[in-house]
MIPANU-672659 format. One record per residue (C-alpha): x, y, z; residue number from 1. Coordinates in steps of 0.02 Angstrom, whole numbers, plus 50000, padded with zeros to 5 digits. Example, Ala and Ser with C-alpha at 12.3 -4.5 7.8 and 13.67 -1.06 7.14 Angstrom:
residues 2
<pt><c1>50615</c1><c2>49775</c2><c3>50390</c3><fitor>1</fitor></pt>
<pt><c1>50684</c1><c2>49947</c2><c3>50357</c3><fitor>2</fitor></pt>
end
This chain:
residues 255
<pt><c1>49562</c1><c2>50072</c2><c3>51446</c3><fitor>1</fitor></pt>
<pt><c1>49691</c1><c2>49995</c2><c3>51564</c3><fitor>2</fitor></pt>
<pt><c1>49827</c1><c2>49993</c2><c3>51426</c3><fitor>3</fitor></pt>
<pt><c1>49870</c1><c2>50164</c2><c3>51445</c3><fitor>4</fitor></pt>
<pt><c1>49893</c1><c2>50182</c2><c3>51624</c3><fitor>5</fitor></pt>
<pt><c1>50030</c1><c2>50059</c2><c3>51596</c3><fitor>6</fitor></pt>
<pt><c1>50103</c1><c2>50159</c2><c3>51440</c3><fitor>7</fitor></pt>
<pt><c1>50246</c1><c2>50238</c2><c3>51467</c3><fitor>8</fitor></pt>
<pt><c1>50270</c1><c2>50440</c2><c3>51437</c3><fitor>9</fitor></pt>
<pt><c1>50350</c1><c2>50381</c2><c3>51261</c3><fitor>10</fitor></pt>
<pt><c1>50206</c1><c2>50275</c2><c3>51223</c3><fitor>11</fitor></pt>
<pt><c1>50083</c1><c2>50376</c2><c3>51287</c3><fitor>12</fitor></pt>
<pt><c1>50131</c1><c2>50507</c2><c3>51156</c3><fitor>13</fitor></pt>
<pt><c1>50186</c1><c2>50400</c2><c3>51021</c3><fitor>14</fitor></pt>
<pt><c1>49986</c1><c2>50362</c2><c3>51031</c3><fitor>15</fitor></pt>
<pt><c1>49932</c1><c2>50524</c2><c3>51047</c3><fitor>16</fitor></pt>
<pt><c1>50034</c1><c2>50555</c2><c3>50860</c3><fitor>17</fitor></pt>
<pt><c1>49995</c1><c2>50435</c2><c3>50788</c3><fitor>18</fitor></pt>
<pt><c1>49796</c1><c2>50471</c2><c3>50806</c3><fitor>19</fitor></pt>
<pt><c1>49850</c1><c2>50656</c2><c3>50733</c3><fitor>20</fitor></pt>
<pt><c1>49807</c1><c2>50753</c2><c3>50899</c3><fitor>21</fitor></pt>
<pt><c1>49935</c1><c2>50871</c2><c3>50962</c3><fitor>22</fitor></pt>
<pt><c1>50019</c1><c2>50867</c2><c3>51138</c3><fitor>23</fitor></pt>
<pt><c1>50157</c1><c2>50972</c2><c3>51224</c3><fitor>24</fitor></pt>
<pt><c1>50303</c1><c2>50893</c2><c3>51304</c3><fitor>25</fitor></pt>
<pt><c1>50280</c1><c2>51007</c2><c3>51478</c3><fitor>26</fitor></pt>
<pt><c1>50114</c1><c2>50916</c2><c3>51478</c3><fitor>27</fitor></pt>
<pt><c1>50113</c1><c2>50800</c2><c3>51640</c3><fitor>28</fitor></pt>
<pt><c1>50087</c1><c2>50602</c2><c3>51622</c3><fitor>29</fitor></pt>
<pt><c1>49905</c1><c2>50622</c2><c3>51688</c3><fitor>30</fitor></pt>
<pt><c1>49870</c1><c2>50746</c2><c3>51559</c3><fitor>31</fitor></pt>
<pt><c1>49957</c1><c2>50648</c2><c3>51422</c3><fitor>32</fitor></pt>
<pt><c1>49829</c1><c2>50462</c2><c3>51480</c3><fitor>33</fitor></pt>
<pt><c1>49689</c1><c2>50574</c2><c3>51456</c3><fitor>34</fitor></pt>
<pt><c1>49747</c1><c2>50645</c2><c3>51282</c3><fitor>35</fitor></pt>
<pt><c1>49770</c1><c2>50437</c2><c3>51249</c3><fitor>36</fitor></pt>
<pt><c1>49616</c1><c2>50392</c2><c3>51283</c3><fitor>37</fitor></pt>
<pt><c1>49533</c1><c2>50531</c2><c3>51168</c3><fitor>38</fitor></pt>
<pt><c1>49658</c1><c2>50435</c2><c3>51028</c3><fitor>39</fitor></pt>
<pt><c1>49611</c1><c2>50270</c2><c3>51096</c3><fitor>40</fitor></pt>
<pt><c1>49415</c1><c2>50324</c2><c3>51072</c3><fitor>41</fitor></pt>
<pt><c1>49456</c1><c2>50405</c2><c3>50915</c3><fitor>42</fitor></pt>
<pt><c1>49511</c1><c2>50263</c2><c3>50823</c3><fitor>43</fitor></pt>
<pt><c1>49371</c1><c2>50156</c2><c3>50866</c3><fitor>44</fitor></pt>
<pt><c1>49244</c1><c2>50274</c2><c3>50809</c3><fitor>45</fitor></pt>
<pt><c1>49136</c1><c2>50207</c2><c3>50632</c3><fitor>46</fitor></pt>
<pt><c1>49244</c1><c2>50281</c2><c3>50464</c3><fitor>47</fitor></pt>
<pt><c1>49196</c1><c2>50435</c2><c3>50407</c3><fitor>48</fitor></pt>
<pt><c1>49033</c1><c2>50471</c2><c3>50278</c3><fitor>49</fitor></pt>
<pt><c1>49158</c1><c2>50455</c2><c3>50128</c3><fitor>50</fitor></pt>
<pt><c1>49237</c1><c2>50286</c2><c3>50170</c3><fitor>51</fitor></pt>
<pt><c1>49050</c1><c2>50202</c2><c3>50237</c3><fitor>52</fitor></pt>
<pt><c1>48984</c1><c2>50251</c2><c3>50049</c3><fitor>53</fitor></pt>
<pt><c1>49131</c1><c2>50165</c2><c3>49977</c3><fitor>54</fitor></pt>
<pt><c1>49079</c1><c2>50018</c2><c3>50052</c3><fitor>55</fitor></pt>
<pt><c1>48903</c1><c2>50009</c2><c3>50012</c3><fitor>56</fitor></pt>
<pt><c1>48965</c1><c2>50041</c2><c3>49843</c3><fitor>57</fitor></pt>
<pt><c1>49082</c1><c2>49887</c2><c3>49866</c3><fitor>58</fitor></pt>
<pt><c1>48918</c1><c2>49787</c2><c3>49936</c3><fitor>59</fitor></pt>
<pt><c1>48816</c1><c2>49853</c2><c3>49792</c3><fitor>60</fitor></pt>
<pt><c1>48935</c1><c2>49774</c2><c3>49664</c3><fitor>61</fitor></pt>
<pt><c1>48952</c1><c2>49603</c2><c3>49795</c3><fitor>62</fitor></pt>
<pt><c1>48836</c1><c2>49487</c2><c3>49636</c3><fitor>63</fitor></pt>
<pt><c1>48960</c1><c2>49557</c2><c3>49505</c3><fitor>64</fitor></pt>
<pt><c1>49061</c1><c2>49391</c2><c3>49459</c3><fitor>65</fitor></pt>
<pt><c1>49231</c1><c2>49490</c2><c3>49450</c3><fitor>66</fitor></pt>
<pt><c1>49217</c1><c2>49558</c2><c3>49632</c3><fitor>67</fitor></pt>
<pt><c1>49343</c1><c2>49403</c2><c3>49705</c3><fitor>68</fitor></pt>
<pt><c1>49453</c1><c2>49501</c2><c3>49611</c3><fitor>69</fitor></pt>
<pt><c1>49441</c1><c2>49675</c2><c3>49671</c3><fitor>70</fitor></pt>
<pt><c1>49563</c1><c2>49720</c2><c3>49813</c3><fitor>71</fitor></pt>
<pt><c1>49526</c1><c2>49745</c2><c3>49995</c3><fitor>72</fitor></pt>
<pt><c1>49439</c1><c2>49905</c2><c3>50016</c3><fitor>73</fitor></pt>
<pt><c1>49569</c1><c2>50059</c2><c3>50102</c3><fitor>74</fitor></pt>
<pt><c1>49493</c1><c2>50060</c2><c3>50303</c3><fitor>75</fitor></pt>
<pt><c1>49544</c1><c2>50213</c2><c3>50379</c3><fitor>76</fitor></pt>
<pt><c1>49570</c1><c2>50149</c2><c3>50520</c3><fitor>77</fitor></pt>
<pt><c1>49725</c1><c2>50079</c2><c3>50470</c3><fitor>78</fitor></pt>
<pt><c1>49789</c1><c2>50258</c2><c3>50484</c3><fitor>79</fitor></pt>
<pt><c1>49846</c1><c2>50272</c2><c3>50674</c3><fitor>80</fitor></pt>
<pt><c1>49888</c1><c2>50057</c2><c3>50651</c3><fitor>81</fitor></pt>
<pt><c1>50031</c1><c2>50093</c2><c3>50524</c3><fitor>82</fitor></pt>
<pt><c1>50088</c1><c2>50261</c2><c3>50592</c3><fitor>83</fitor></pt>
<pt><c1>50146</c1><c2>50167</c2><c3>50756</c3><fitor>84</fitor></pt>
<pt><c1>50185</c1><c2>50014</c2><c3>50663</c3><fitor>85</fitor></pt>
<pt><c1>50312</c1><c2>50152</c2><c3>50559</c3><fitor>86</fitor></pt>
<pt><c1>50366</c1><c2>50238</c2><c3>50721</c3><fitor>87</fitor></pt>
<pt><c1>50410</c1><c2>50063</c2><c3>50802</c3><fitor>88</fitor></pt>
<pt><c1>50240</c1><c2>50054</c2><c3>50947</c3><fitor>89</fitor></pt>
<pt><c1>50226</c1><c2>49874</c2><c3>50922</c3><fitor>90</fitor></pt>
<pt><c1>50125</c1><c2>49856</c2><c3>51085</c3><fitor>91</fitor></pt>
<pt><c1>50021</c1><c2>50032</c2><c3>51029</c3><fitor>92</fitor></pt>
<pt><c1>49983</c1><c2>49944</c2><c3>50855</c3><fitor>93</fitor></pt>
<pt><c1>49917</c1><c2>49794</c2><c3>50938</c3><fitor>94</fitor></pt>
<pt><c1>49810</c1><c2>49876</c2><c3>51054</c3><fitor>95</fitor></pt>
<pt><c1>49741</c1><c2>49972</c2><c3>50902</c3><fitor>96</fitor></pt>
<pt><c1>49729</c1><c2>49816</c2><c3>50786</c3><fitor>97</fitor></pt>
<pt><c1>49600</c1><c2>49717</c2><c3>50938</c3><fitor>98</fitor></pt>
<pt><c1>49516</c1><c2>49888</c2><c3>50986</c3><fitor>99</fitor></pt>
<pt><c1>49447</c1><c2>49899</c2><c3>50824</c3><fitor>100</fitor></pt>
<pt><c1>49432</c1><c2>49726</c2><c3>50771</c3><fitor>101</fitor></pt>
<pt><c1>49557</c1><c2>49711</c2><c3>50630</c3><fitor>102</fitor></pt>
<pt><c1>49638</c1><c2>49595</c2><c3>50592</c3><fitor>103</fitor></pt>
<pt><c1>49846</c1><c2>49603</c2><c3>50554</c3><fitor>104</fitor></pt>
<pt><c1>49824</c1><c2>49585</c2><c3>50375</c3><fitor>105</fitor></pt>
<pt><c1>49714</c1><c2>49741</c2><c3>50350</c3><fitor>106</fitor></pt>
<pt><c1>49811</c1><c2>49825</c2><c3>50211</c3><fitor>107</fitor></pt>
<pt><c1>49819</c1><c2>50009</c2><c3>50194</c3><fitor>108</fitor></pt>
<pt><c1>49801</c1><c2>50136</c2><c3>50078</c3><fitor>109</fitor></pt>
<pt><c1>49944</c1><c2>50060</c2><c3>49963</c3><fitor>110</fitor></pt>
<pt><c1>49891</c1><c2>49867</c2><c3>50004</c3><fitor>111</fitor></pt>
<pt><c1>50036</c1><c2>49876</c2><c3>50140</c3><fitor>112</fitor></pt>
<pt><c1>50010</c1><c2>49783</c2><c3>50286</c3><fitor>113</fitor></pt>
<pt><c1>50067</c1><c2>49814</c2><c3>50472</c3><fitor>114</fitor></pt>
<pt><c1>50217</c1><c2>49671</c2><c3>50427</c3><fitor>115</fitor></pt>
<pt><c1>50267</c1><c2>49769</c2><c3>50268</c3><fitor>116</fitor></pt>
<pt><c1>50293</c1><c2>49934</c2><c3>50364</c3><fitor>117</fitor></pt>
<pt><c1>50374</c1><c2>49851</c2><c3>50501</c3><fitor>118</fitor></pt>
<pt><c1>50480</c1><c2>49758</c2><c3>50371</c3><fitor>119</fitor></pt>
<pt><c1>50487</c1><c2>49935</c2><c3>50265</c3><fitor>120</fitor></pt>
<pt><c1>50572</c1><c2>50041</c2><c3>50416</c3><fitor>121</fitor></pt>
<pt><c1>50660</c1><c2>49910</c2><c3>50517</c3><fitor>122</fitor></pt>
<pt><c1>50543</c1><c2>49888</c2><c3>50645</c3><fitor>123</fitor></pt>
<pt><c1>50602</c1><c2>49701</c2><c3>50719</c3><fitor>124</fitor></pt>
<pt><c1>50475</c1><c2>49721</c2><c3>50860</c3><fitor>125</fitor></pt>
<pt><c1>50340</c1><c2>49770</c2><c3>50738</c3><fitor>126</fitor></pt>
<pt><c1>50380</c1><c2>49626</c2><c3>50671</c3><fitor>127</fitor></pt>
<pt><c1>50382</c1><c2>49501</c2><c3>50796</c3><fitor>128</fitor></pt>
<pt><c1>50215</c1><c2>49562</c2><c3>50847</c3><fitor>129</fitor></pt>
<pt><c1>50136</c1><c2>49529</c2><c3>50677</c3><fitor>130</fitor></pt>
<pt><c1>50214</c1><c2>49362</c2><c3>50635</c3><fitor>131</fitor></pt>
<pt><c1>50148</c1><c2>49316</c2><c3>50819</c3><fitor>132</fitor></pt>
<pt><c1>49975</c1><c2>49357</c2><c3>50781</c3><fitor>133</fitor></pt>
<pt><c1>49999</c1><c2>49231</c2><c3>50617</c3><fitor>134</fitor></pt>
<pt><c1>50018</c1><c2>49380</c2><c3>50491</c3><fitor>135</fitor></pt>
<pt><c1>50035</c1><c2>49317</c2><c3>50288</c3><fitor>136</fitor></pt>
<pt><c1>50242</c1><c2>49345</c2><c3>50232</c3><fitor>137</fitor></pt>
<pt><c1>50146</c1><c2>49318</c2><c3>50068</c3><fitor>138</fitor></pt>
<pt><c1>50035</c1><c2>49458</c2><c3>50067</c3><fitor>139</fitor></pt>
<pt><c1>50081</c1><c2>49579</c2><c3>49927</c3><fitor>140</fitor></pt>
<pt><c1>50057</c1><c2>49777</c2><c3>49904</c3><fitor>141</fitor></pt>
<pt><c1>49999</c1><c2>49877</c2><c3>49752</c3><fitor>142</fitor></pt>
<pt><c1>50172</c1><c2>49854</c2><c3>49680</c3><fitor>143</fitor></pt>
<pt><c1>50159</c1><c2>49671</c2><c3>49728</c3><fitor>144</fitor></pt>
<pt><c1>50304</c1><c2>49667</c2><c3>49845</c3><fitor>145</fitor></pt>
<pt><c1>50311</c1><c2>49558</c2><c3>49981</c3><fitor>146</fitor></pt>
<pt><c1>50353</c1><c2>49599</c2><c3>50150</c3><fitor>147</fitor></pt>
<pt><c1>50529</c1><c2>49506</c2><c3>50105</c3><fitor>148</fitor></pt>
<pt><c1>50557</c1><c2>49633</c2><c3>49980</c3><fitor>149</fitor></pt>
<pt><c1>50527</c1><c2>49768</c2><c3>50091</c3><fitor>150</fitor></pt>
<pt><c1>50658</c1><c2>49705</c2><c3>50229</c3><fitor>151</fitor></pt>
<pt><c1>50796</c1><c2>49644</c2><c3>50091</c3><fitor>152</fitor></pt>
<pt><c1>50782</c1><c2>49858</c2><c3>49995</c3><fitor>153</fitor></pt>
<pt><c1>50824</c1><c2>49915</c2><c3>50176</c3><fitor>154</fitor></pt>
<pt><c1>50967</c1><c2>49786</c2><c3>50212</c3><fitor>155</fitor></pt>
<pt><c1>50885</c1><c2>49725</c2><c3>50381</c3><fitor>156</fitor></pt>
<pt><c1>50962</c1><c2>49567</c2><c3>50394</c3><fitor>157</fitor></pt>
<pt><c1>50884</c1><c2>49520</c2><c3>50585</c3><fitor>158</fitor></pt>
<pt><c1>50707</c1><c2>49537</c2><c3>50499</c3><fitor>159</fitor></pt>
<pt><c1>50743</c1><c2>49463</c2><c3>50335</c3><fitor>160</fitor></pt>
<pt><c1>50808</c1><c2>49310</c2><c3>50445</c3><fitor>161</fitor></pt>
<pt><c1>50624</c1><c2>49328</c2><c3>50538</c3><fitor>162</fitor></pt>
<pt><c1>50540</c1><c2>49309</c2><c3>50394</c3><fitor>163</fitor></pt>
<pt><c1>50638</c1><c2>49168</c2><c3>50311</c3><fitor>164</fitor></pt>
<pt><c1>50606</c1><c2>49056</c2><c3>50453</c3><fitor>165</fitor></pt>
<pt><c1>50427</c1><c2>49099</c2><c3>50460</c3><fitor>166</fitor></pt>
<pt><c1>50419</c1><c2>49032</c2><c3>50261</c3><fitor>167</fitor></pt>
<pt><c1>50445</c1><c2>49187</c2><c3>50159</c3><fitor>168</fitor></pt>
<pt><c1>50476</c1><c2>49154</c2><c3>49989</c3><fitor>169</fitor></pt>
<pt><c1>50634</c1><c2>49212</c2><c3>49908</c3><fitor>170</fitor></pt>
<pt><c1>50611</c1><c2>49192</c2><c3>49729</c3><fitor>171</fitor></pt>
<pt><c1>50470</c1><c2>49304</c2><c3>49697</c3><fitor>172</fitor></pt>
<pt><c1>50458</c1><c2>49440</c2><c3>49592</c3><fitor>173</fitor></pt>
<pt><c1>50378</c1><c2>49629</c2><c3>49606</c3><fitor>174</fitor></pt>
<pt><c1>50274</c1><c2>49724</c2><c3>49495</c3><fitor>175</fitor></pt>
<pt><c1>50469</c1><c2>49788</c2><c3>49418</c3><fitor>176</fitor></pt>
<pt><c1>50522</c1><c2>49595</c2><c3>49387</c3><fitor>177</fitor></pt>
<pt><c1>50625</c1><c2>49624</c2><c3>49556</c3><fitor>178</fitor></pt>
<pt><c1>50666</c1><c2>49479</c2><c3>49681</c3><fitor>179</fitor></pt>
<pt><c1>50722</c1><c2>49515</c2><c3>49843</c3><fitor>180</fitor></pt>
<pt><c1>50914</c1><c2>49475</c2><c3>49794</c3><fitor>181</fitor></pt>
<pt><c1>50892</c1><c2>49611</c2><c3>49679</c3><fitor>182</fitor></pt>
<pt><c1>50834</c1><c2>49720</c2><c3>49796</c3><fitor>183</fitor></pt>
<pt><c1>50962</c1><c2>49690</c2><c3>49927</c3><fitor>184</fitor></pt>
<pt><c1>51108</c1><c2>49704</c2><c3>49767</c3><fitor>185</fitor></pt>
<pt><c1>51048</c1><c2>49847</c2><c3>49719</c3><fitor>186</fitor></pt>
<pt><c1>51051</c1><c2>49917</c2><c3>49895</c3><fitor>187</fitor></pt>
<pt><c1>51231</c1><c2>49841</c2><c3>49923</c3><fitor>188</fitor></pt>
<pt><c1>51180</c1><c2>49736</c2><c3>50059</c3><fitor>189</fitor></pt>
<pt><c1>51297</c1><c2>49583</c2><c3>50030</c3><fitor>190</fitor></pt>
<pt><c1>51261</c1><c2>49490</c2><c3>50206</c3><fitor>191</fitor></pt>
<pt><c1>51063</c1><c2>49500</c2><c3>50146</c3><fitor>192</fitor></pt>
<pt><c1>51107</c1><c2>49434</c2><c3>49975</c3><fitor>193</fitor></pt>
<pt><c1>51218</c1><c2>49306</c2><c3>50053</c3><fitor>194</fitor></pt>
<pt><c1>51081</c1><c2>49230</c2><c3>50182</c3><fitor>195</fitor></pt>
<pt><c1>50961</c1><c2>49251</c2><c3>50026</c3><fitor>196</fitor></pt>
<pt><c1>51064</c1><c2>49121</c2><c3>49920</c3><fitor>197</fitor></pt>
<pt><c1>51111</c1><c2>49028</c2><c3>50090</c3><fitor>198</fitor></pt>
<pt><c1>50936</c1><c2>48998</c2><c3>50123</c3><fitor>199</fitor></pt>
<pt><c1>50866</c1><c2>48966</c2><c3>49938</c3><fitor>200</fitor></pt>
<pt><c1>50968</c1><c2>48839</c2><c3>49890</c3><fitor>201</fitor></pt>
<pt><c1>51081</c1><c2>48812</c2><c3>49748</c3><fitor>202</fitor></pt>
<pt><c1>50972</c1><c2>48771</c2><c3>49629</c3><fitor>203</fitor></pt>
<pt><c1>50851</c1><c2>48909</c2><c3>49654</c3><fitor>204</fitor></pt>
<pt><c1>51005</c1><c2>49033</c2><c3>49714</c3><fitor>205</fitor></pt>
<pt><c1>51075</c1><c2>49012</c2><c3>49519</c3><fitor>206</fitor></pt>
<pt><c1>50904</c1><c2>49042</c2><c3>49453</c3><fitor>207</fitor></pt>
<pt><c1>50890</c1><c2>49214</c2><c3>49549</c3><fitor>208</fitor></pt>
<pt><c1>51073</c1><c2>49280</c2><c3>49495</c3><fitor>209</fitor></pt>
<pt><c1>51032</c1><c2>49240</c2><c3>49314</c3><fitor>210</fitor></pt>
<pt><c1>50838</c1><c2>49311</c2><c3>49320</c3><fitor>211</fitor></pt>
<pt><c1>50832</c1><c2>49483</c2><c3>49245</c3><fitor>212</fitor></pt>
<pt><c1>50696</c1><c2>49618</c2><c3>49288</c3><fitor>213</fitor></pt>
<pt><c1>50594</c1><c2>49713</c2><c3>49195</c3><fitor>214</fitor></pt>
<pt><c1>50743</c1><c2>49810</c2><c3>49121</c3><fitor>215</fitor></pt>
<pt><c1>50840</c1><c2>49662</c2><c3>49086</c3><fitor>216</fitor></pt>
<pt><c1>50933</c1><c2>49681</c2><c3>49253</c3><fitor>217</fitor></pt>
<pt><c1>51013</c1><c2>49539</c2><c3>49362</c3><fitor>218</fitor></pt>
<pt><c1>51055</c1><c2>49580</c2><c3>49528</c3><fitor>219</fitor></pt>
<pt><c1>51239</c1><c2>49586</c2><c3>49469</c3><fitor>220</fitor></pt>
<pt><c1>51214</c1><c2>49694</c2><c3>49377</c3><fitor>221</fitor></pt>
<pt><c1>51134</c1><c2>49803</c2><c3>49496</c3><fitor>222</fitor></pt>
<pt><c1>51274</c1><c2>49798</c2><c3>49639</c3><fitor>223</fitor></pt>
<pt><c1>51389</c1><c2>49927</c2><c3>49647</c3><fitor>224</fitor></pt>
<pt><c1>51475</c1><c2>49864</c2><c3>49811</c3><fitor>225</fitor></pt>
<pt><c1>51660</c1><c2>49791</c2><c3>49715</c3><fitor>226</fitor></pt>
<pt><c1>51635</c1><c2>49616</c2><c3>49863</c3><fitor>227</fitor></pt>
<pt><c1>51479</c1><c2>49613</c2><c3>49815</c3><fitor>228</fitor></pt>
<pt><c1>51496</c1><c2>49606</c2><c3>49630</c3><fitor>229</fitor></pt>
<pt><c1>51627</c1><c2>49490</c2><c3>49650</c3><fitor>230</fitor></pt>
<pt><c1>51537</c1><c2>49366</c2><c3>49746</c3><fitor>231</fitor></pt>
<pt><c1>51390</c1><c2>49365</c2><c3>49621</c3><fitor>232</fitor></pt>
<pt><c1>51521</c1><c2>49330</c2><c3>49481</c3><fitor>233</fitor></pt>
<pt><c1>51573</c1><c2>49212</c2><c3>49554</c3><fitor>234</fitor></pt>
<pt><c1>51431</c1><c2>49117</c2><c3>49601</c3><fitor>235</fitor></pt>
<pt><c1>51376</c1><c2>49149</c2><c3>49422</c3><fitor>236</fitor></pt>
<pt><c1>51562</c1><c2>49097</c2><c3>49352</c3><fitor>237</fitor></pt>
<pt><c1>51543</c1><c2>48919</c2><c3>49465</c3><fitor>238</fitor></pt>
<pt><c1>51373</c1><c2>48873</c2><c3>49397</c3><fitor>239</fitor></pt>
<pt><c1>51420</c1><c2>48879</c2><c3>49223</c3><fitor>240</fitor></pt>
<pt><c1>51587</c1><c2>48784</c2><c3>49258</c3><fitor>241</fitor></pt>
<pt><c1>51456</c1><c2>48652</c2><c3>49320</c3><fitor>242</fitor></pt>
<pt><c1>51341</c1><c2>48663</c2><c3>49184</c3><fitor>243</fitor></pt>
<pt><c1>51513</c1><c2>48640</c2><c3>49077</c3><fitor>244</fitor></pt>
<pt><c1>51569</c1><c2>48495</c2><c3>49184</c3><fitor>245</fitor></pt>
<pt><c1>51394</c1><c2>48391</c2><c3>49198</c3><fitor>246</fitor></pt>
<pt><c1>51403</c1><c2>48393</c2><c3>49003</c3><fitor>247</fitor></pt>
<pt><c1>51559</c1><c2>48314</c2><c3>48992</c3><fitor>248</fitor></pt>
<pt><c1>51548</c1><c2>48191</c2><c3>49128</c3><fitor>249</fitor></pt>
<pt><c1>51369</c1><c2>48144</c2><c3>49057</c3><fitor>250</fitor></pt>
<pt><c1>51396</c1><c2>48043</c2><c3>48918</c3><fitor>251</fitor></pt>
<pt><c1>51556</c1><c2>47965</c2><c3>49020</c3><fitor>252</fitor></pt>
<pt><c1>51444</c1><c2>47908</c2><c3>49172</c3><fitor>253</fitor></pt>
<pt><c1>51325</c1><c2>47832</c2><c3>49032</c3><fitor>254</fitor></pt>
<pt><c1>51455</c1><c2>47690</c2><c3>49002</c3><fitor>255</fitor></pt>
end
């Protein structure tokens, strides 16, 4: 495994916790590559009893009609992949991802993916490293959030921009009825809700401040930030003064 003798001490253990061994900081670097490895081998290793029976179960059912339906089945192996995608080790979570064959979509136990951790806890680098090895800004959890969603509830404006440009879409909506502008309202992050309606559009941008969740929620009504609410009102306050105006120039531009 050539990887870790380039790791640094940081890596080295970041690897080492995120397999769920222990280590001790007095431990010296030679010591802490050798602990690596044992992750390293670890997380290669077949999944245990419990998960291989789920699976034959899963191939039992494979003639059932209905099984396109059924989600991915929980690998866990994905274990050590997210808890360094969490922690930041994007270079640790690819080395994981092609050591055992995964590919970057794998959800976990939840449906999240590598991208919606990274998204979830800031991790640009994360990031960067999925959307390089073509990861889906589509794919969608158990609460069908996208990865968007994830990055706009934490206010990470860098990432949400990442994700724009690699086709996110913003006017989606979460097992709640939330869009990522309400997300980002409700989390008072007005330069995230301003790229939001930058990038969508006006058309679509009016759509999402008028488009109420599950609770009959917009996002300004979610925003507690006083600029924030402001903006949204206004926003709001100029579309219908449009709506107003295209009626009465209407029938004049008919003549």
């Amino acid at each position: 495994m050539d990887e870790v003798a380039s790791m640094s001490l940081s890596q080295l253990r970041a690897t080492i916790t995120a397999a769920g061994l222990s280590h001790a900081d007095c431990l010296e670097k030679s010591e802490l590559q050798a602990r690596a490895r044992e992750a390293l081998t670890a997380a290669v290793v077949q999944p245990t009893e419990q998960v291989e029976s789920a699976e034959e179960g899963m191939e039992a059912e494979a003639c059932d009609a209905d099984m396109a339906e059924e989600e991915p089945a929980w690998d866990q192996r994905m274990y050590p992949i997210l808890e360094a995608a969490e922690q930041g080790e994007a270079t640790i979570m690819g080395h994981l991802l092609d050591m055992n064959g995964l590919g970057v979509d794998t959800p976990g136990e939840d449906g999240d993916t590598a991208l919606h951790i990274g998204c979830l806890y800031g991790k640009i680098e994360v990031v960067q490293e999925c959307l390089r090895r073509g990861a889906v800004v589509t794919a969608l959890d158990e609460d069908r959030s996208t990865p968007l969603h994830d990055a706009c509830a934490g206010g990470f404006y860098e990432i949400a921009k990442l994700l724009l440009d690699a086709g996110a879409p913003i006017f989606v909506r979460d097992s709640d009825g939330d869009t990522p502008l309400h997300l980002a309202a409700r989390g008072g992050h007005g330069h995230v809700a301003e790229l939001l309606m930058l990038r969508a559009g006006e058309a679509t941008a009016q759509e999402m401040l008028a488009t109420q969740n599950e609770l009959g929620e917009r996002p300004v009504d979610l925003a507690e930030d006083p600029t924030l609410v402001a903006r949204l009102r206004n926003l709001a306050a100029a579309d219908e003064e449009d709506e107003d105006s295209d009626e009465e120039i209407g029938p004049q531009a008919k003549r």
